[in-house]
C-alpha positions in Angstrom: 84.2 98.4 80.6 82.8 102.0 81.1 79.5 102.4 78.9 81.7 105.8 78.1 84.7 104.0 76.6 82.9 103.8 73.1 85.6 103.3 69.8 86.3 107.0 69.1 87.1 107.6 72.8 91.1 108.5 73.2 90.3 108.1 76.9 90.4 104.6 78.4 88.2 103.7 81.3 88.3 100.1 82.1 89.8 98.0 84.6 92.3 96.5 82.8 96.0 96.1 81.9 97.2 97.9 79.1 97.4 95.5 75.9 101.0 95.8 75.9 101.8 95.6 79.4 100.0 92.5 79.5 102.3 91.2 76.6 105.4 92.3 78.5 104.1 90.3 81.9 103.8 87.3 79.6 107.5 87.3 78.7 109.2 88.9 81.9 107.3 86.4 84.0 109.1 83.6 81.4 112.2 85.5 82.0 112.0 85.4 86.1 111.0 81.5 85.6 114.7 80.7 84.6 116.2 83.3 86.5 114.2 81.7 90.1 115.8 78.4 88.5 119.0 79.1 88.3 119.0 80.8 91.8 117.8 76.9 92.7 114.8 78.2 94.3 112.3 75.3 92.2 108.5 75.8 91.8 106.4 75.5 88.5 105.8 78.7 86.7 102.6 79.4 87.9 104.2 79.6 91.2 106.2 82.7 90.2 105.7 85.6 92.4 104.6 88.9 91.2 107.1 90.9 92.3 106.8 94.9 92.5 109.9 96.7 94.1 108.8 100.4 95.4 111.1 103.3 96.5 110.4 106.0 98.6 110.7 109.6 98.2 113.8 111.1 100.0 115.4 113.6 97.6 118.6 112.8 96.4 119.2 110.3 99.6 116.0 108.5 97.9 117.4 108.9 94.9 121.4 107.6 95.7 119.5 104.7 98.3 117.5 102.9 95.9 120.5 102.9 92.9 122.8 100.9 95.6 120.1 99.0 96.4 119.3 98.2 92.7 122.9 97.6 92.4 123.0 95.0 95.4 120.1 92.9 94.0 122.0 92.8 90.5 125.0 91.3 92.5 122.8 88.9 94.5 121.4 88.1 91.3 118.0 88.9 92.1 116.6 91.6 90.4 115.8 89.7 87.0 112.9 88.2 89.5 111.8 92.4 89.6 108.3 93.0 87.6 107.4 96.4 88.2 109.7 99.2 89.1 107.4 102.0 91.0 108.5 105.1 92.7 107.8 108.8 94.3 109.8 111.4 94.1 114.0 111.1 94.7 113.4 107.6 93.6 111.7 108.4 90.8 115.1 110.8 89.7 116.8 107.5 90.4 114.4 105.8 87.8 114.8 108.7 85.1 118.3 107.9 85.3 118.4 104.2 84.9 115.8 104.2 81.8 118.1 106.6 79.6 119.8 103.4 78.8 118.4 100.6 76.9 118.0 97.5 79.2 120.0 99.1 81.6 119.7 95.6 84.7 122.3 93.7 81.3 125.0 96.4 82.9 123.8 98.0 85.9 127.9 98.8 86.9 128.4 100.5 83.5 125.2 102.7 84.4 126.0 102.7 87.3 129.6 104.7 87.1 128.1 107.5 84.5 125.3 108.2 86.7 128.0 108.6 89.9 130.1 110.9 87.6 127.1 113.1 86.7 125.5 113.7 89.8 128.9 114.4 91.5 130.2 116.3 88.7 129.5 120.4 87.8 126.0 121.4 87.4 123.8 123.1 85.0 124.9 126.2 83.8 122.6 129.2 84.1 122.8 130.1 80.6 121.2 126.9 79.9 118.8 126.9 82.9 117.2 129.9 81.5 117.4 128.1 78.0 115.3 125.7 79.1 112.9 127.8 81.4 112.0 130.0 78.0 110.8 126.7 76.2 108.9 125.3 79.2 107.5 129.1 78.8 106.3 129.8 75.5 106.0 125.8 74.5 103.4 124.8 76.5 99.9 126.1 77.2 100.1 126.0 80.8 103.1 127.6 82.7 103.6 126.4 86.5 106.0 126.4 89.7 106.9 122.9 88.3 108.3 124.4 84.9 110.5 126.5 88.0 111.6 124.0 90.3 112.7 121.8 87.3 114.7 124.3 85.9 116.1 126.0 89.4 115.9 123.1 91.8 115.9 119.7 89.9 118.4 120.5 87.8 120.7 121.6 90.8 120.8 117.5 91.7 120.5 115.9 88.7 123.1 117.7 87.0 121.3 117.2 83.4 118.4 118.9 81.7 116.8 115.4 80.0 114.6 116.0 77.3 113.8 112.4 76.3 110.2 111.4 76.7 109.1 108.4 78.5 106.9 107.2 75.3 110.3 107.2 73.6 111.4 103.8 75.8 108.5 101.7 74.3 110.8 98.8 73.0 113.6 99.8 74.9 113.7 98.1 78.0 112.5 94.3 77.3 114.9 93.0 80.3 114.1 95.7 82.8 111.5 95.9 85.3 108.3 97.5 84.5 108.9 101.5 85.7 105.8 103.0 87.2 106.2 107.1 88.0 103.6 108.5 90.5 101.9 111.6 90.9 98.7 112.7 93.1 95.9 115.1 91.6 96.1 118.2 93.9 92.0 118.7 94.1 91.7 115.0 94.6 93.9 115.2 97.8 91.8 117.7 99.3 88.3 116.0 98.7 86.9 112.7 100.4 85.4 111.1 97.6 88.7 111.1 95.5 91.2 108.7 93.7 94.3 110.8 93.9 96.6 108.1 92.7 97.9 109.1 89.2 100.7 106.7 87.8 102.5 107.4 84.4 104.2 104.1 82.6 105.7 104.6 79.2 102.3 103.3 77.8 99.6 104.9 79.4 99.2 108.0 82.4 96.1 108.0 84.3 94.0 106.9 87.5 95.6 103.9 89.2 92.4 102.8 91.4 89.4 104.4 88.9 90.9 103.1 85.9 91.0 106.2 83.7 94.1 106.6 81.3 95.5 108.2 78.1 98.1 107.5 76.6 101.4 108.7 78.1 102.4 111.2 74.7 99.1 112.4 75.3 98.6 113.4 78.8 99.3 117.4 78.7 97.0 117.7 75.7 93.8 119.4 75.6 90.7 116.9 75.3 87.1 117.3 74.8 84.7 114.6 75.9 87.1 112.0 75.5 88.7 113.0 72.0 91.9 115.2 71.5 91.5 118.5 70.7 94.6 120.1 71.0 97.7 118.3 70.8 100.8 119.5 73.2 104.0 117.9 73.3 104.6 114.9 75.5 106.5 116.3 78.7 110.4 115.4 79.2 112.3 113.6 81.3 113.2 116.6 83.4 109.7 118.2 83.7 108.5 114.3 84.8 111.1 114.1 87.7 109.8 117.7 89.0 106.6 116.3 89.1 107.3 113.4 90.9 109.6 115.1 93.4 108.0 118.5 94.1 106.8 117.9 97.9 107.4 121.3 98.2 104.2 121.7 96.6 102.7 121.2 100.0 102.9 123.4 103.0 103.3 126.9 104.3 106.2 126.7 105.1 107.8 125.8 101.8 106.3 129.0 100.5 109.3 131.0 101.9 111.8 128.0 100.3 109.9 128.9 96.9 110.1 133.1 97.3 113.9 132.5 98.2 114.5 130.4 95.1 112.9 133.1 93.1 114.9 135.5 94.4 118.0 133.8 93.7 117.0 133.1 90.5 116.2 137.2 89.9 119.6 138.0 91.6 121.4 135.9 88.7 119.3 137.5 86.4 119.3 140.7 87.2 122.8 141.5 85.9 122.2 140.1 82.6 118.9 141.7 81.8 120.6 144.5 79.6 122.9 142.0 77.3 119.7 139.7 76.8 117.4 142.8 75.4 120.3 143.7 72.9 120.9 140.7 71.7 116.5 140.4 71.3 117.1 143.8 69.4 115.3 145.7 72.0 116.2 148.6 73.7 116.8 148.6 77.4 116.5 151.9 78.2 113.3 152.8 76.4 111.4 151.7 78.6 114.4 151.8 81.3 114.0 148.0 82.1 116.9 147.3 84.4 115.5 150.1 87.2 111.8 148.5 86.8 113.4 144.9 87.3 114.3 146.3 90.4 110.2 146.2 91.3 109.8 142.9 90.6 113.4 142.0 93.2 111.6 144.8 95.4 107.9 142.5 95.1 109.5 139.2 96.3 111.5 140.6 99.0 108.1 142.2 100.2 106.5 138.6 99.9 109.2 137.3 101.8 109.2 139.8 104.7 105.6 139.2 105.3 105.8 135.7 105.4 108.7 136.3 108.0 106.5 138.9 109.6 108.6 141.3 108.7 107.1 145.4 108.1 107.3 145.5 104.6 106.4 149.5 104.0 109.6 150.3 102.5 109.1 147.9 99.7 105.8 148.9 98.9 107.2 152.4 98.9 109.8 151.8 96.2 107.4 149.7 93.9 105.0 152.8 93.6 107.7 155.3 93.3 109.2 153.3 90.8 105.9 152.6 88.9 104.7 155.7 89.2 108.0 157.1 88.0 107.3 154.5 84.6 103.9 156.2 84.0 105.3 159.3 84.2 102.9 160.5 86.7 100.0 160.2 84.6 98.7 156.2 86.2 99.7 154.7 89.5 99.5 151.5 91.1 95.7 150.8 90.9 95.9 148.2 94.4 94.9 151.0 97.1 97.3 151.8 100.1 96.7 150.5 103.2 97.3 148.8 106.5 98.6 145.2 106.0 97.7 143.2 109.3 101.3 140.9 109.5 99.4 138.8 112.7 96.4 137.5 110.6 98.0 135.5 108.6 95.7 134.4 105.9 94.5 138.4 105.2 98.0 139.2 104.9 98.1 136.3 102.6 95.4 137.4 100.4 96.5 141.2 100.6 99.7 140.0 99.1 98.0 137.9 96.2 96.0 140.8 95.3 99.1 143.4 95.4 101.3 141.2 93.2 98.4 140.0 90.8 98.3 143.9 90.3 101.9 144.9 90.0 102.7 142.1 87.7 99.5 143.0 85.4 100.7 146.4 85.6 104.3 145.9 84.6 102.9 143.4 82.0 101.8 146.7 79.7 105.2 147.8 80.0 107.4 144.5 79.6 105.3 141.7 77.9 108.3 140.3 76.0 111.0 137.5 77.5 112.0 137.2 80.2 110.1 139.8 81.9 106.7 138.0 80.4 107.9 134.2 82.3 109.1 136.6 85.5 105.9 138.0 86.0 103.9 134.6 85.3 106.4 132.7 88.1 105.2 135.5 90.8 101.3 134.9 89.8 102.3 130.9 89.9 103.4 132.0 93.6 100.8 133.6 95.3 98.0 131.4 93.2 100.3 128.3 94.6 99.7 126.6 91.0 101.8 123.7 90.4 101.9 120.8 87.6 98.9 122.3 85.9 97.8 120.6 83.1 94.5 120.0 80.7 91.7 117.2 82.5 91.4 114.9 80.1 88.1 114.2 81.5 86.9 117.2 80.7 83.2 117.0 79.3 83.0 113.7 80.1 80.0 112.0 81.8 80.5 108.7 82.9 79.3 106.8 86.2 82.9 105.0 86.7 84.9 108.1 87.1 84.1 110.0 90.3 82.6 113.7 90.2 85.5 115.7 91.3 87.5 114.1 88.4 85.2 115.8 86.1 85.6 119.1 87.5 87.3 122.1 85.4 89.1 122.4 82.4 93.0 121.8 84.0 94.1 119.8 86.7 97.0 120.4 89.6 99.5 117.6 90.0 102.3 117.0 92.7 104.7 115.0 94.5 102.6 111.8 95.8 104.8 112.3 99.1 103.0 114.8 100.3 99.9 112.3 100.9 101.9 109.2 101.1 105.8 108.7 100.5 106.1 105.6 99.0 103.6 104.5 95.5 102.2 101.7 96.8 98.9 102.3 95.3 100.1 101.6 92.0 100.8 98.4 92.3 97.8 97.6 94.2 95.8 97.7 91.0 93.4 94.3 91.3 94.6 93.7 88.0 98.5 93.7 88.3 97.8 91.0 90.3 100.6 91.6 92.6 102.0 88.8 95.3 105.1 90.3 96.8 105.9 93.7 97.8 109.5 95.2 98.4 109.4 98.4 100.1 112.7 100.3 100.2 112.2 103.5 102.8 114.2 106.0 102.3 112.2 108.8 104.2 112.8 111.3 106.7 111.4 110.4 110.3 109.8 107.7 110.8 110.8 105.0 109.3 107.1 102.9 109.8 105.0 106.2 109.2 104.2 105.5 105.4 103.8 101.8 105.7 101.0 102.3 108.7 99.2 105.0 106.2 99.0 102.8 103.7 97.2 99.7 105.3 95.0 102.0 107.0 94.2 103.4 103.4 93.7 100.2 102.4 91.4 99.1 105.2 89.3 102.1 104.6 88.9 101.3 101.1 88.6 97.5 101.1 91.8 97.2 98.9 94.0 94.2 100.4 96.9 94.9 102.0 98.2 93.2 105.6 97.4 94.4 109.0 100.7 96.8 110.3 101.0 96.7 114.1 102.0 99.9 116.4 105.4 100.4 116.6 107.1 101.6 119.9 109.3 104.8 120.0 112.3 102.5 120.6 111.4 100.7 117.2 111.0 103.6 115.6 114.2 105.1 116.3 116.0 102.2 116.1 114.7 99.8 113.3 115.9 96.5 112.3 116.7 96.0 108.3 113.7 93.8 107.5 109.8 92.9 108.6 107.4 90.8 106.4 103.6 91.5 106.8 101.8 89.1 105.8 97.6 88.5 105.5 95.1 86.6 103.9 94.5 87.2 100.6 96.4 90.1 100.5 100.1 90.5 98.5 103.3 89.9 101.3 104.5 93.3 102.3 108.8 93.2 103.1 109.5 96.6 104.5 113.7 97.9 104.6 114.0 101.0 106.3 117.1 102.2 104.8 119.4 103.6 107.9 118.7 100.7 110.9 120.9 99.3 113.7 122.4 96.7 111.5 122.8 98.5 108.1 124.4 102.1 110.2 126.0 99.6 112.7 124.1 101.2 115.6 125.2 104.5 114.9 121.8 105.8 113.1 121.5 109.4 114.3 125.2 110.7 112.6 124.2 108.6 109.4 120.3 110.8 109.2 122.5 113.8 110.2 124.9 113.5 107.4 122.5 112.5 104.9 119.6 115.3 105.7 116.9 116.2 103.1 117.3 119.5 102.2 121.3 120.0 102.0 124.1 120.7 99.0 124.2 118.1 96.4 126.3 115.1 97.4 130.2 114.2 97.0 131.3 111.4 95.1 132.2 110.1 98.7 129.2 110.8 100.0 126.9 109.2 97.4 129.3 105.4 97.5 129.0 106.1 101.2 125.3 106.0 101.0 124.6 103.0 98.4 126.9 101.0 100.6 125.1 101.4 103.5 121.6 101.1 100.8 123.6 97.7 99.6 123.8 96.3 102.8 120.3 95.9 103.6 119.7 93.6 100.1 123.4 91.4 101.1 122.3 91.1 104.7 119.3 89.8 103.9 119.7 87.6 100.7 118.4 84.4 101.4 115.0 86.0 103.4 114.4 87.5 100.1 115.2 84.7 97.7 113.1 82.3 100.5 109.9 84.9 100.2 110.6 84.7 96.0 108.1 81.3 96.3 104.5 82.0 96.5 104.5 79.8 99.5 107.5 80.2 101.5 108.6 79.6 104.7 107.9 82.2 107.2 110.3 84.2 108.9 109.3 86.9 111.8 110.2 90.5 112.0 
């Protein structure tokens, strides 16, 4: 135990199970004994396997794949012998989904059906969309691009805004795996002396490898060396799954995906500006706030036109006019004219921060009331790049166990754990889950080996057990088989199912990754039972590998 982690201390830092999540290994691990049993697979019940069953990230094709998976293990009757659920982004929708209902593996086709309906049935409303952006606005200390995509993006595959909690399952979900949602911290990412692995159960959020948590209803709040200062309410179900699956979060080129969400979001509101300042009892004339609106459309379209390297004079032209036209001649826009170089790329970058920092603090004297107010503090999220921002609960704390950049700063930046590595193995790596088996469901992009060979070479580097992974040829790669065990010594048993592979597509693998892309339209009904049929097949074909590898000492079989 950390010499830090003294009575009063709300922060936990020990290498250790929760209490409770011991409790609950205890009796699922009783549970999985008859269930191994039954399935005529004998060994005592210390021979039990740990069992952890990860899925990818993959958007909603991560999201659609592991729920026919999930289903297929039910009807091969092994997922009772599951013990921890884990997952990164699409997946971890897929989770959110499944743990609305209590106990949900006693009547996975039940859950199953409503959660087809809703995702193939209409969406969100915008009405309600911009319901729920202006609580995620004025309820929470700290506003980010994850507050946006949850309401624009998340919501647009979902189909649901979910305001449970994941505290709220405590006792809800005694005959279901053990879920495991995972995030990475941002500034850990970016520094070489870093545990970026952040995992958040319904008992506890925190650190997977430094072993640093809160609990779950209290990650969010404001501490102060180890102690809550200033409670905030625990984050929904919707704001959770935009955390996990934000891998926009990463990369300049998702920048432009962002600004053109924005302005989307700006053209449907746009229209209604007028209505929505009656109905606040303000008049929309005095200050004329439909024609200054037009500065903030007029600010992203000049973001996106230099990202596309596009002259964006006229713009800039228009926003002074317009702002100058608000002053009534007597201020003006205090960022200085001048020549914007579109060819460097990061001056132009910082030139743009700068100019919108100082046209949204500008307008801000003008229109500091909703939803000009959250408009204004979306474009500052933009050109800062600030996603999942949230209070360090770390912060003021001095302790040997938790390394220095942990302890840096006030807030922390979280994000989609696929942008370092797709699938949350680290989580169940933990020494002290004690893991044996690993099932690893890929559902990613590319390929299909990619995530697997970064994580044993992740592993290697930081003495944390996990198999050797060979190189795989370009033939392989394109064309995968439905199942490879990795084994080592001393290290858990690694079973890796690439999701579309010559057996599962039936050899046709290119027009199944062309039809079920990454970024594309929400799917049909057809095209979501098209896709857990082809997820199913890979558990069916491959049923008696995977009840063979359920004994801690079973009999090998090779790739």
């Amino acid at each position: 135990m950390s010499a830090f982690n003294l009575q009063e201390s709300e922060v936990r830092i020990k290498h250790s199970l929760n209490k409770d999540e011991e409790d609950f290994i205890v009796n699922r691990r009783k549970s999985i004994f008859t269930t191994v049993e039954n399935l005529e697979t004998h060994c005592s019940e210390d021979e039990v396997p740990n069992i952890a069953l990860l899925g990818s990230g993959g958007g909603q094709r991560a999201m659609v794949g592991l729920l026919g998976s999930l289903v297929q293990l039910d009807k091969s009757g092994l997922l009772d012998c599951i013990l921890y659920l884990s997952g990164v982004s699409g997946s971890a929708w897929c989770m959110a989904s499944l743990y609305q209902e209590p106990d949900w593996s006693t009547k996975l086709d039940t859950v199953k059906d409503k959660i087809i309906r809703r995702l193939s049935g209409p969406g969100v409303s915008f009405t309600d969309k911009l319901a729920k952006l202006k609580k995620y606005y004025y309820e929470k200390d700290h506003f980010s691009l994850t507050d946006v995509w949850a309401v624009m993006v998340v919501t647009k595959y979902i189909k649901e805004i979910d305001e449970h909690t994941v505290s709220h399952q405590h006792d809800q979900h005694k005959k279901d795996p053990f879920p495991i949602y995972t995030v990475i911290d941002k500034q850990c990412k970016q520094c070489e002396e870093r545990d970026p692995w952040f995992e958040i159960s319904r008992l506890e959020a925190g650190y997977s490898l430094t072993g640093a948590f809160v609990e779950t209803s209290s990650f969010g709040s404001k501490f102060d060396k180890g102690s809550k200062k200033n409670p905030q309410d625990e984050m929904d179900m919707l704001y959770l799954q935009a955390l996990c699956g934000s891998a926009l979060a990463d990369g300049e080129e998702m920048v432009k995906f962002m600004w053109k969400q924005i302005k989307d979001f700006f053209d449907h509101l746009f229209p209604q500006i007028k209505t929505i300042l009656e109905e606040m009892g303000k008049d929309p004339n005095d200050p004329p706030a439909e024609k200054y609106f037009q500065v903030l459309m007029d600010l992203v379209n000049m973001n996106l036109s230099v990202l596309n390297v596009i002259d964006p004079s006229d713009y800039d032209k228009s926003i002074r006019k317009k702002i100058e036209e608000l002053a009534e001649g007597k201020r003006q826009l205090i960022f200085p004219e001048g020549k914007l170089d579109l060819t460097n790329k990061e001056a132009a970058k910082l030139y743009m921060e700068r100019y919108t920092m100082d046209v949204c603090n500008y307008l801000s004297d003008w229109f500091s009331f909703w939803p000009f107010d959250a408009c204004f503090s979306i474009c500052r999220c933009m050109v800062q790049w600030i996603w999942g921002r949230e209070y360090n609960f770390f912060h003021n704390v001095a302790d040997e166990a938790v390394p220095p950049v942990l302890l840096e700063g006030e807030t922390r930046d979280y994000m989609d754990a696929g942008v370092l590595l797709n699938s949350p193995y680290f989580s169940v790596l933990r020494e002290e889950r004690n893991i044996d088996l690993i099932i690893s469901l890929d559902f990613s992009d590319g390929n299909p080996f990619m995530t697997l060979k970064q994580t044993a070479d992740m592993c290697k580097k930081q003495k944390i057990p996990f198999p050797d992974v060979p190189m795989f040829s370009e033939k392989e790669k394109k064309y995968p088989n439905d199942f490879y065990v990795f084994k080592g010594t001393n290290t858990p048993t690694v079973i890796h199912i690439p999701l579309f592979n010559v057996f599962s597509c039936e050899g046709k693998l290119s027009t199944w990754r062309q039809k079920y892309r990454t970024f594309q339209c929400p799917y049909s009904a057809e095209m979501i039972t098209g896709l857990m049929e082809v997820a199913g097949k890979n558990i069916s074909n491959n049923r008696k590998k995977l009840l063979n590898l359920f004994r801690k000492n079973p009999v090998t079989y090779t790739t």
